[in-house]
N, C-alpha and C positions, 0 to 999 in steps of 0.2 A: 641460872641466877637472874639473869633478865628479862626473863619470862612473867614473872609477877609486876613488874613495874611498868612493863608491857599491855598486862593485862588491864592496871589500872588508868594507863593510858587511855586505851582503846575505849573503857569502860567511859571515863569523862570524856570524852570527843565525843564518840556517837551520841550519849546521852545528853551532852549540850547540842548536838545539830540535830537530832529529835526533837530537842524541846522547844528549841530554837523554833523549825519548823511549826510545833505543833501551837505555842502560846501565836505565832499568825496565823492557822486556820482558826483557834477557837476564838480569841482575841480580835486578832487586826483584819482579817475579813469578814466578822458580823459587823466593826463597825466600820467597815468600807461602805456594806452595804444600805447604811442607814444616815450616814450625812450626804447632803447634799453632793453633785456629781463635782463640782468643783473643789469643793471641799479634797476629795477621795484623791482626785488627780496631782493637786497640792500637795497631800501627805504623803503617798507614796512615791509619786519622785523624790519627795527628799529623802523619805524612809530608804529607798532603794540604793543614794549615795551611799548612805551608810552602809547595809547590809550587803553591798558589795565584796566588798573588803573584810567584815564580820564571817559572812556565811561560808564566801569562797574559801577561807582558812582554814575552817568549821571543817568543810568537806574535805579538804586535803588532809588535814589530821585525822580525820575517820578513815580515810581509804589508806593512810600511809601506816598506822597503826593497825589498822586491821588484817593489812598486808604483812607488816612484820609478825603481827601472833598466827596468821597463816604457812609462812617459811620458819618459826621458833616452835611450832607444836607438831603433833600428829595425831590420827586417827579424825574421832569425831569432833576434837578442838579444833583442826585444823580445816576441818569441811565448814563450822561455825563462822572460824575466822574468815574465810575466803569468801563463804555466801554474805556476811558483813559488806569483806570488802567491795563485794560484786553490787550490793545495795544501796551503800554510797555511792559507787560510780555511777549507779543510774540516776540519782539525787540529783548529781552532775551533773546528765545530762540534758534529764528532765526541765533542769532549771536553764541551763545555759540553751538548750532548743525548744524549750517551751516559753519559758516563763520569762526572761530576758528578751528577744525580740516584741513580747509583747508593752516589757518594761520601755523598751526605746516609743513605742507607740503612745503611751501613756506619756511622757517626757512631750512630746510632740503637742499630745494633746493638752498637757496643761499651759501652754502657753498661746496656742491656737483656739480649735475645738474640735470637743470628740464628734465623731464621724454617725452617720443614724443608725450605726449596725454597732454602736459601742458597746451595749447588754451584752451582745453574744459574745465578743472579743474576750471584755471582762470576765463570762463565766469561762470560758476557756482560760484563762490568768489562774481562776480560781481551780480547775480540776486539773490543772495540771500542779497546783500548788497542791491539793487532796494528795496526787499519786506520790509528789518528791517526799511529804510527812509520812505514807505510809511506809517510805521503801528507807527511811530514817528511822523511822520508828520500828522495822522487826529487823534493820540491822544493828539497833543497839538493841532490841529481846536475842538477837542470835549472842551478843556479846555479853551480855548476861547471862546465857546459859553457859555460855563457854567458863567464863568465872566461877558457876556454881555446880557444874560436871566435873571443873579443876580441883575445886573446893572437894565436892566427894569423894572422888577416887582416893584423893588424899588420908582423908579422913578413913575411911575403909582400908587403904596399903596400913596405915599405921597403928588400927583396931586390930587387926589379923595376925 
């Protein structure tokens, strides 16, 4: 019985920390990349306060939901749910060893100045921001597939 509330859980977590992710690679890193360097440095340290506490959340409801429809189902739900969850926790990690120390460098540098090797640092900000949206992004496709193989089987048990 807890399986479907489960489902729909998981469904909105990943697909808010996908989206999450994804509206800042299409969105908020083009326009990093087009105002001014102080501008950028300004916004996302404050952006970052926030999304602290927003994101980190984000990723704990996808890993923790994705985890429970991993121990609530079997077979091929279960392999769905688990590679979810395994996708989140690279989000994780991605962000917390990627994307985070560089966030403290950025913090540093909006109230000093960036350093002459700043470009590269940034694009690195930026492709480790690419890989945590894609590993959000097919572990809410794994969780919609999970929902819509649940969906069929169903519908098939109860056709027959």
């Amino acid at each position: 019985m807890l399986v479907r509330p489960v489902k729909a859980f998981a469904l909105l977590s990943t697909g808010l920390l996908s989206g999450a992710f994804g509206y800042g690679a299409v969105n908020v890193a083009y326009a990093f990349r087009i105002v001014p360097l102080d501008v950028r440095l300004t916004f996302h340290t404050a952006l970052m306060q926030v999304n602290g506490v927003v994101m980190q959340t984000l990723m704990a409801l996808a890993v923790i939901s994705s985890l429970a429809l991993a121990v609530m189902t079997r077979a091929v739900p279960r392999l769905l749910a688990a590679g979810a969850a395994v996708l989140a926790v690279t989000s994780f990690l991605v962000t917390r060893f990627g994307n985070v120390p560089i966030n403290g460098q950025i913090k540093r540098w909006a109230v000093t100045s960036a350093p002459a090797n700043h470009a590269t640092i940034l694009q690195r900000w930026e492709a480790f921001h690419v890989v945590r949206t894609a590993t959000a992004f097919v572990a809410f496709l794994l969780i919609v597939l999970l929902v819509f193989v649940g969906d069929r089987r169903k519908k098939r048990s109860s056709a027959g």
